[in-house]
C-alpha positions in Angstrom: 34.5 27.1 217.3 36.2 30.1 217.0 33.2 31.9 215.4 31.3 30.6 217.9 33.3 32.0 220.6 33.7 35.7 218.9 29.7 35.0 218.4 29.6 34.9 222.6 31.9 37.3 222.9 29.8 39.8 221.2 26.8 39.0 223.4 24.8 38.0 220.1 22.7 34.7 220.8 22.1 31.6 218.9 18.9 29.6 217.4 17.7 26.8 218.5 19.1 25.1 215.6 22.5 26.6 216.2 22.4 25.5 219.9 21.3 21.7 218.6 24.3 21.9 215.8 26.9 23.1 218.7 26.2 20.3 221.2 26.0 17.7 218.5 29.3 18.9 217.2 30.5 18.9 220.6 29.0 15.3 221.2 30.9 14.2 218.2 34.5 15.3 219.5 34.8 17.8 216.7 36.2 20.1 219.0 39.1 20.2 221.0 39.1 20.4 225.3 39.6 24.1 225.4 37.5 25.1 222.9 35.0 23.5 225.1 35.6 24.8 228.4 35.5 28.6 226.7 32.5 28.0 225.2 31.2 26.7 228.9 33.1 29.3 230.3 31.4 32.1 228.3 28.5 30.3 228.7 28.4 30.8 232.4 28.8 34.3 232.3 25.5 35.3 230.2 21.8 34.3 231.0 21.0 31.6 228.4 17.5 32.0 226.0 15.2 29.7 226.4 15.7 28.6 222.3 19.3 28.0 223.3 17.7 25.8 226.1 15.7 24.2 223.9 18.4 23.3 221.1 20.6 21.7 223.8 17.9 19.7 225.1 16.5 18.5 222.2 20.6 17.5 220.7 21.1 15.6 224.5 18.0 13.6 224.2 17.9 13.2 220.4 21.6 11.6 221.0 21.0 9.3 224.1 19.9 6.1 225.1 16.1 6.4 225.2 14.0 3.8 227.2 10.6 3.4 227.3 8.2 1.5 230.0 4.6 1.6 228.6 3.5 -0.2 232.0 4.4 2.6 234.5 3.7 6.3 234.7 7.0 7.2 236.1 8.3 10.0 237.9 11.9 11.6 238.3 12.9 13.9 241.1 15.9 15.8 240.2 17.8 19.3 240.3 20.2 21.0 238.5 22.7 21.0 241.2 24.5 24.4 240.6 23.4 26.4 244.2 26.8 26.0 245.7 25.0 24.7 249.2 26.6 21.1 249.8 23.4 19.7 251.2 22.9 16.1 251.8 21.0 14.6 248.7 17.9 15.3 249.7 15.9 14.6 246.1 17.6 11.3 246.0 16.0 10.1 249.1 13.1 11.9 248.4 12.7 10.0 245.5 12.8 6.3 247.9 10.4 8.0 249.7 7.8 8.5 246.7 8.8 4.9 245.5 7.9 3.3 248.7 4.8 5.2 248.5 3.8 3.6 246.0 4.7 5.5 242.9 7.1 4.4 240.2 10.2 6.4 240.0 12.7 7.1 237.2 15.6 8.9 239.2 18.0 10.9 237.0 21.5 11.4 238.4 25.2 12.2 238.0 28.7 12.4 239.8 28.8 15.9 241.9 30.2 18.4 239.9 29.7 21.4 241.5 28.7 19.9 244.8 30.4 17.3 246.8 28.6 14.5 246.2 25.8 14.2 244.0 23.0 11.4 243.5 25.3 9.0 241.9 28.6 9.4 244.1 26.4 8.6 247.5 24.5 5.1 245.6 28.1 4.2 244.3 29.4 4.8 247.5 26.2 2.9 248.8 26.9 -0.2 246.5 24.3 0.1 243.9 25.7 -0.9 240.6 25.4 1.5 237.4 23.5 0.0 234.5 22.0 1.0 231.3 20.3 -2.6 230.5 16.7 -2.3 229.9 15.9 -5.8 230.9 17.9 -5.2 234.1 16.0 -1.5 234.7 12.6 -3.1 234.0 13.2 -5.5 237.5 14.4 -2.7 238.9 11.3 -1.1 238.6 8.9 -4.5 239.3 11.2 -4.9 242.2 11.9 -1.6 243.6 9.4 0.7 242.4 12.6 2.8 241.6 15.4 2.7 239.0 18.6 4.7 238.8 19.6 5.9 236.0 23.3 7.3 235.8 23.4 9.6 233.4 27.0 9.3 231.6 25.8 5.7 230.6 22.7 7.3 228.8 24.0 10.4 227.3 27.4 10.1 225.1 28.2 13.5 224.9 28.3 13.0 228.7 31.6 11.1 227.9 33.4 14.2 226.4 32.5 17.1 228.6 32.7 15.5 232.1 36.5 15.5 232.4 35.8 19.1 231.6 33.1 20.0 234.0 35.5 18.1 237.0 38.4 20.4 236.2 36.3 23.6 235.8 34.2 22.8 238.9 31.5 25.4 238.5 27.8 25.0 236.8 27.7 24.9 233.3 24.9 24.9 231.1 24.9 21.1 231.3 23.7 21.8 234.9 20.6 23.3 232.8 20.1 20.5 230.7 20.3 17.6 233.0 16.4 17.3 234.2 15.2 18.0 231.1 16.4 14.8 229.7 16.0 12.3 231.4 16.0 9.0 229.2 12.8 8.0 230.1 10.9 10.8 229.2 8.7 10.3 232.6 5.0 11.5 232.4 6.0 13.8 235.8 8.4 15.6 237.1 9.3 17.5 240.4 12.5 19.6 239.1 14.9 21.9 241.5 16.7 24.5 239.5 19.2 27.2 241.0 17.4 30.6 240.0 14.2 32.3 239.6 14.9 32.9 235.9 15.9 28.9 235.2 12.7 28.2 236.5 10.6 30.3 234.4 12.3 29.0 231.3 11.7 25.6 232.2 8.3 26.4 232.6 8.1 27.8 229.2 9.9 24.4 227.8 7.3 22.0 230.0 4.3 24.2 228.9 5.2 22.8 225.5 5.1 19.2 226.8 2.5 17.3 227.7 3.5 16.4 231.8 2.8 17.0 234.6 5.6 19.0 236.4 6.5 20.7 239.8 9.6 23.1 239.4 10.7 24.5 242.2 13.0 27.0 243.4 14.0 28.4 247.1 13.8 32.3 246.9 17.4 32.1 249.4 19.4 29.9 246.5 18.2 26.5 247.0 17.6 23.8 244.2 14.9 22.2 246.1 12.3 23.1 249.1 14.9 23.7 251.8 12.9 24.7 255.1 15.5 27.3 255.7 13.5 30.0 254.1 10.3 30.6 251.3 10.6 29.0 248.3 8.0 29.8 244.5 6.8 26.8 242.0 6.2 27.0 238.7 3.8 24.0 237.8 0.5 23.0 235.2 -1.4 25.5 237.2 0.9 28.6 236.8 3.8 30.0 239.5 2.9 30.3 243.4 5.0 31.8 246.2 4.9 29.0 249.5 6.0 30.7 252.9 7.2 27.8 255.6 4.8 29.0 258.0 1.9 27.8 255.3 3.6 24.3 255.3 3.4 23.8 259.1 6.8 24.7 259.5 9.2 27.0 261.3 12.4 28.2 259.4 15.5 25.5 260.2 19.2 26.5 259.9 21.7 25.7 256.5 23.8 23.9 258.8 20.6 21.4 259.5 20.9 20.3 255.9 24.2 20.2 255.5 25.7 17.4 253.3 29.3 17.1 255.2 32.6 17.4 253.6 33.0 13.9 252.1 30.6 11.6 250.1 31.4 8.9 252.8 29.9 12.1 255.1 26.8 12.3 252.5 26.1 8.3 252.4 26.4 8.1 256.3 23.7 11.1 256.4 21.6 9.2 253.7 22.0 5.9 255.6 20.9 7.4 258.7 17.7 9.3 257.2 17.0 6.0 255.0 16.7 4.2 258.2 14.4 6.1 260.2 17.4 7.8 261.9 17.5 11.5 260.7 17.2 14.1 262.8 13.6 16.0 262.5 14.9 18.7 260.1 16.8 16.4 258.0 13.0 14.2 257.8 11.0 17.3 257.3 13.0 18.5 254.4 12.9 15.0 252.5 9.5 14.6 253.4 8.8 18.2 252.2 10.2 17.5 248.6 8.7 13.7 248.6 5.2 15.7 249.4 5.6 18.2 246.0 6.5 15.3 243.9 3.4 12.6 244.9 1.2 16.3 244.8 2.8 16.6 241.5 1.2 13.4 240.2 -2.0 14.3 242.4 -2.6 17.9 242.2 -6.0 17.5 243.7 -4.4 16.3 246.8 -3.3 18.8 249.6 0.0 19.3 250.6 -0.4 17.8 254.0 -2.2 14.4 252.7 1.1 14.0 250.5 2.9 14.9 253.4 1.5 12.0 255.6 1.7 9.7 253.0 5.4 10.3 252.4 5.8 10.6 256.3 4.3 6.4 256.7 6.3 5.5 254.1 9.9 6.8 255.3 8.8 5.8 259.1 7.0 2.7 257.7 10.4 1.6 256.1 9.1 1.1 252.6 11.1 4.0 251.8 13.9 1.5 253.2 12.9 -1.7 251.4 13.0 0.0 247.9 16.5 1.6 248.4 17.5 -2.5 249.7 15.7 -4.1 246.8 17.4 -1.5 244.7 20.9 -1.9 245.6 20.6 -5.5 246.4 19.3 -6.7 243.2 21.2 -4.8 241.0 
């Protein structure tokens, strides 16, 4: 590790065979807690190359639990977390939202690292039960229309880092990596990611891949379409710059998306949206981010027929009955 580190320190880069070695190595406890944090440390204080993206992503998903489901064209909905904004977890119920649509969803989540609560602190809180048993994910999904997938239980070198990341409490690289590996390899995605320049390397990584994929990023710092300002997409078609006005929207405040303090602040939020109970800005922005993933799967479609179909499906309650099948039957 110590080469490694003068190697950073020297602002020199590394293959995408060199990336793959270190994270295997690092999977495999060859080195020590603070020889990790520096090299995530050093890590966040350089722009990372997109073959260094690449060799991490293909170590984490060569190393974890893969599952396939030949019967469903799944989707995930997730961000990288990372844009320091505490809101309420909105791609988490977006993702209920696009299940009780109608479309099958593989959701990708982890404990809040950087962020107060993330995906899998509010559904803990919420009662769902972690698994990893593909029998037990397959009724999820024939049940549901949704299954949760907690990430630590699918990726091992999850296992060594995460005490890390907690202490540290800033976005790492790992941040990066997360929705690019989801263990089902889902045909589509809808990805958030905290900066202009993520987004265009993950472009160049899904080019390479044969989905379909929405990545979006709000031009004020947002992971996700935020309605407090203009956000760009890269997707199959190329990038394009989205104003709110064009969306049938007026600008909302941060404060309207806030996430609270506490995950019990988060799950009541998510409880209250879940229910048909949000506020108007809270629904809009779910509904906003539900709309860019079903478009994602039906680019044909415009943005307001995805719209109305997420709207009748969160004010329906099907959003509702997939998050109660969901918890209930896991």
């Amino acid at each position: 590790m110590k080469q490694i580190l003068a190697h950073l320190f020297e602002f020199k880069t590394f293959t995408k065979r060199e990336a793959y070695e270190i994270l295997i190595h690092i999977a495999s406890g060859k080195y020590n807690n603070s020889q990790i944090a520096a090299f995530m440390t050093a890590y966040g204080m350089r722009s990372i190359r997109v073959e260094e993206l690449e060799g991490f992503r293909d170590a984490m998903y060569d190393l974890c639990l893969q599952l396939d489901f030949p019967g469903y064209q799944l989707i995930d909905l997730c961000g990288t977390g990372g844009d320091g904004k505490n809101t309420f977890n909105i791609s988490t119920l977006a993702s209920f939202v696009v299940a009780g649509a109608g479309y099958p969803v593989a959701k990708h989540g982890n404990y809040g690292v950087s962020s107060g609560c993330g995906s899998s602190n509010v559904m803990e809180y919420l009662g769902y039960r972690f698994t990893n048993d593909r029998d037990d994910i397959n009724r999820q999904l024939d049940e549901a229309n949704i299954c949760f997938l907690h990430a630590p239980l699918f990726h091992p070198a999850m296992k060594t880092v995460a005490p890390i990341r907690r202490e540290l409490g800033v976005k790492t690289f790992f941040n990066m990596i997360g929705p690019l590996v989801n263990p089902t390899n889902p045909r589509y995605q809808s990805v958030g990611v905290f900066s202009l320049e993520l987004a265009r390397l993950y472009g160049y990584l899904y080019q390479q891949t044969n989905k379909q994929y929405t990545i979006l990023h709000a031009l004020d710092g947002y992971d996700e379409i935020s309605l407090t300002g203009d956000f760009k997409t890269v997707t199959n078609n190329g990038e394009h710059f989205y104003t709110i006005e064009q969306l049938g929207f007026t600008p909302q405040s941060a404060q309207s998306i806030h996430g609270g303090e506490t995950i019990a602040d988060a799950a009541k939020i998510f409880t209250m949206v879940i229910n048909g109970d949000g506020t108007a800005e809270q629904n809009n922005v779910v509904l906003a981010n539900a709309a860019i993933a079903i478009q994602t799967i039906h680019p044909e479609k415009s943005f307001g027929d995805c719209y109305y179909e997420a709207e009748a499906s969160l004010l329906g309650k099907k959003a509702l009955g997939s998050f109660n099948r969901l918890v209930n039957g896991a």
